[in-house]
C-alpha positions as CSV (number, residue, x, y, z in Angstrom):
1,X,58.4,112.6,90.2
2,X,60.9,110.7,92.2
3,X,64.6,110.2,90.4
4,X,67.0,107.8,90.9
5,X,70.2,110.2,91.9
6,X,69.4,114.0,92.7
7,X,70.6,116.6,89.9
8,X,73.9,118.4,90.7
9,X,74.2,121.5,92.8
10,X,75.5,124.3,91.2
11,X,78.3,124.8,93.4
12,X,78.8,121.5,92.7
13,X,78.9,122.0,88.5
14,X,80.7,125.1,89.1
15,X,83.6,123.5,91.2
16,X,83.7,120.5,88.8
17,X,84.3,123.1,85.8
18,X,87.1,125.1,87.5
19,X,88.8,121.3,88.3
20,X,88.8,120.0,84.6
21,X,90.1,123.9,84.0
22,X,93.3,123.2,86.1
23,X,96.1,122.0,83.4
24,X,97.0,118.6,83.8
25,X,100.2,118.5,84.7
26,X,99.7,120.3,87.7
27,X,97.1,117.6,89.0
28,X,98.5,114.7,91.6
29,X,99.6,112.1,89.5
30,X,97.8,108.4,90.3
31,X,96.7,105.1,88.7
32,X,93.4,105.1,87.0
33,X,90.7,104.6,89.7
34,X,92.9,105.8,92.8
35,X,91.6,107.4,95.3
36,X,94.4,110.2,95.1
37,X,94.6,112.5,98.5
38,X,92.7,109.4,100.3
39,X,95.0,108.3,103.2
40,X,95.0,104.4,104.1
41,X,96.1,105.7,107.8
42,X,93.1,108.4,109.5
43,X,95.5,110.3,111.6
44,X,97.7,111.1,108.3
45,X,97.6,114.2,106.1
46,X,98.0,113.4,102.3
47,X,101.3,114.9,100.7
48,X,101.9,113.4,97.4
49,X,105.0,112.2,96.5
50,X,106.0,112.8,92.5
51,X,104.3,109.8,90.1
52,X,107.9,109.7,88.8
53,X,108.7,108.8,92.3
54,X,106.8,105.4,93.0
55,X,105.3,102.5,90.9
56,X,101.4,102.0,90.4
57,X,100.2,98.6,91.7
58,X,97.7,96.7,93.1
59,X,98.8,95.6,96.4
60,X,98.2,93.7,98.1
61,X,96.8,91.6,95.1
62,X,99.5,92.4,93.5
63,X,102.3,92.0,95.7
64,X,101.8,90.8,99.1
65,X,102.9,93.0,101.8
66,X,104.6,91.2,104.6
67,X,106.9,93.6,106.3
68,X,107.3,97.7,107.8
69,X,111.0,99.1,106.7
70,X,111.8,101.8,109.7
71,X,114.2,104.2,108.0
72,X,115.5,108.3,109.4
73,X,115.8,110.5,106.2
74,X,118.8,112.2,107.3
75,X,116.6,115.2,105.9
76,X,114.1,117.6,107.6
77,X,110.5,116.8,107.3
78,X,109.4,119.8,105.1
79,X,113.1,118.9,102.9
80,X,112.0,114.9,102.8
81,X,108.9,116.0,101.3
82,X,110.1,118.3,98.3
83,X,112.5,115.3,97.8
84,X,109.6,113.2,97.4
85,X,107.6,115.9,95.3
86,X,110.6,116.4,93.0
87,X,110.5,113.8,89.9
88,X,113.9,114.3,89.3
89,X,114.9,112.0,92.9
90,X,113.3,109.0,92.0
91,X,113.0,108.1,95.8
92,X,109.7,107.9,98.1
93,X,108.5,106.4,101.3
94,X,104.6,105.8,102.0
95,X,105.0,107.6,105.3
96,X,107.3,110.6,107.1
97,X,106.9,111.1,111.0
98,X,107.8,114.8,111.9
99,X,110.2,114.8,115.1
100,X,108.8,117.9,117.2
101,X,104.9,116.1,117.1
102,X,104.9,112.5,115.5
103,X,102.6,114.5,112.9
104,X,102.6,111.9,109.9
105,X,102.5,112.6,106.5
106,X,101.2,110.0,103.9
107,X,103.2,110.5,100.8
108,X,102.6,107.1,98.6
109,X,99.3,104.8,99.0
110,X,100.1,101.5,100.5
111,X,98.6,99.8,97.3
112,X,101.4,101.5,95.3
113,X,105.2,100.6,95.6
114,X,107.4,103.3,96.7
115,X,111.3,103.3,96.2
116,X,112.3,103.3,99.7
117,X,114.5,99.9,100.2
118,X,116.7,100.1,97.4
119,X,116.0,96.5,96.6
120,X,112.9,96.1,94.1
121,X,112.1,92.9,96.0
122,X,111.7,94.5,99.6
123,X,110.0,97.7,98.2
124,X,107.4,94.9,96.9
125,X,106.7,94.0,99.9
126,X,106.7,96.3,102.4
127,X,106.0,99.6,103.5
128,X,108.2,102.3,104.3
129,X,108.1,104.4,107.1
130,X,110.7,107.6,107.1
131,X,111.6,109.1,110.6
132,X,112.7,113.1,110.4
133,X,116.2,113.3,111.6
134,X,120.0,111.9,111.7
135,X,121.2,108.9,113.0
136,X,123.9,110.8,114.3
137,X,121.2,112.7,116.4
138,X,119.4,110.8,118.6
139,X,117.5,114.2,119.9
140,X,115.7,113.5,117.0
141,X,114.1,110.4,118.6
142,X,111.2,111.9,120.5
143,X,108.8,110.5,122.5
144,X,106.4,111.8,120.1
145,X,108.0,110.6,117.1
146,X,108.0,107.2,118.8
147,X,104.6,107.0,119.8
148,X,103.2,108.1,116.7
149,X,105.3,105.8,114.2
150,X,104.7,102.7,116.9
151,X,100.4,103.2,115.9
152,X,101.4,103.9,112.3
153,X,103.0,100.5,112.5
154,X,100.6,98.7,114.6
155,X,97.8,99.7,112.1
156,X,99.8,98.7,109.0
157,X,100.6,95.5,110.6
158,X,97.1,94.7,111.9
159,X,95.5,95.4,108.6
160,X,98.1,93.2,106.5
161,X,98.4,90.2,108.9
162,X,102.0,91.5,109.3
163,X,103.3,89.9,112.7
164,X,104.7,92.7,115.3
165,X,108.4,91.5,115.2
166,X,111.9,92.4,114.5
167,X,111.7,89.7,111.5
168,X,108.7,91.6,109.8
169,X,109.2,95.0,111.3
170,X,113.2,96.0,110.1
171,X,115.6,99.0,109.5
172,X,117.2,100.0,106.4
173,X,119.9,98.8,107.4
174,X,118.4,95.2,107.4
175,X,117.6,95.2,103.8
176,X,119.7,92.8,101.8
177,X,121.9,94.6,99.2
178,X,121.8,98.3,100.9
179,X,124.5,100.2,101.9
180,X,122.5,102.8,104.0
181,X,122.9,102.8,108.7
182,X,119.4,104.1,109.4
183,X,118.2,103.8,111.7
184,X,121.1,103.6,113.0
185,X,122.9,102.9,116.7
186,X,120.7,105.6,118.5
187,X,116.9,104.1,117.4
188,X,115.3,102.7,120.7
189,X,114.3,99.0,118.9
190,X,113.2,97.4,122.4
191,X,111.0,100.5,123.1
192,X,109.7,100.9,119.7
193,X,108.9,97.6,119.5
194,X,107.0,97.6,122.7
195,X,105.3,100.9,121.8
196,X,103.7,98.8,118.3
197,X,102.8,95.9,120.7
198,X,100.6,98.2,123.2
199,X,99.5,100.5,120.4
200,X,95.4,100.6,120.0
């Protein structure tokens, strides 16, 4: 007899009864219907920021995203990412590039709005992009962090319609209403820029 859909495994059932055993509050917080641990960028490992930490949406239906916000977290990358995790912050960014390896972590899913611009408008509408490091420190700025974040861009850019410029690709620092530096004096603009323009 021929079904529709085959019957369950049972490793299958038996992984699917130790999940709904796990309390609730320890599961990764998302929106009804997310795809929670699913990263919108292949090379990215998923590292959940806190649900306390962002806003559930629907972008880009629900807010059209029109710009990439290039910020440094003044922060290592394993101490951005507790940040992140801990509710109590209320701070997030969609993406953290490690310094030694350009190794990026996805910490918010583009659909959703992370609080990373400090004005409600511009978190919105872009997406947020956090560098390990110190302004202070341009050692920080290596090639592989540059080369990494410059695809990261490029791919956020090419799937949005987001035009590879310094008008739609800014700092923190350009954000209207913020009092943060970063990226600061010591970010490379002209050869990040170009990095996002020859990225594949």
């Amino acid at each position: 007899m021929d079904r529709a859909r085959p019957l369950p495994s049972r490793r299958r059932l038996l992984k699917g009864a130790a999940f709904a055993a796990v309390p609730y509050a320890l599961l990764p917080a998302g929106r009804a219907g997310a795809r929670t641990g699913v990263v919108d960028y292949a090379p990215a490992e998923w590292q959940a920021a806190s649900s306390e930490n962002r806003t559930a949406a629907g972008r880009p239906g629900d807010y059209t995203i029109d710009r990439v916000i290039i910020h440094v977290t003044q922060q290592s990358y394993a101490g951005t990412l507790s940040i992140f995790q801990d509710p109590k912050k209320r701070v997030s960014a969609h993406y953290l590039v490690r310094s030694a390896d350009g190794h990026v972590a996805q910490c918010v899913r583009e659909s959703d709005v992370a609080w990373h611009a400090g004005n409600w408008d511009y978190n919105t509408r872009s997406v947020g992009i956090e560098h390990e490091g110190w302004v202070e420190k341009p050692e920080y700025f290596t090639d592989a962090l540059y080369k990494e974040s410059a695809r990261l861009t490029a791919s956020v850019c090419d799937r949005y319609g987001i035009p590879k410029d310094r008008n739609h690709v800014i700092g923190h620092v350009e954000v209207p209403g913020t009092d943060h530096t970063d990226p600061g004096k010591h970010w490379d603009w002209v050869r990040y820029m170009t990095l996002v323009g020859q990225a594949d």
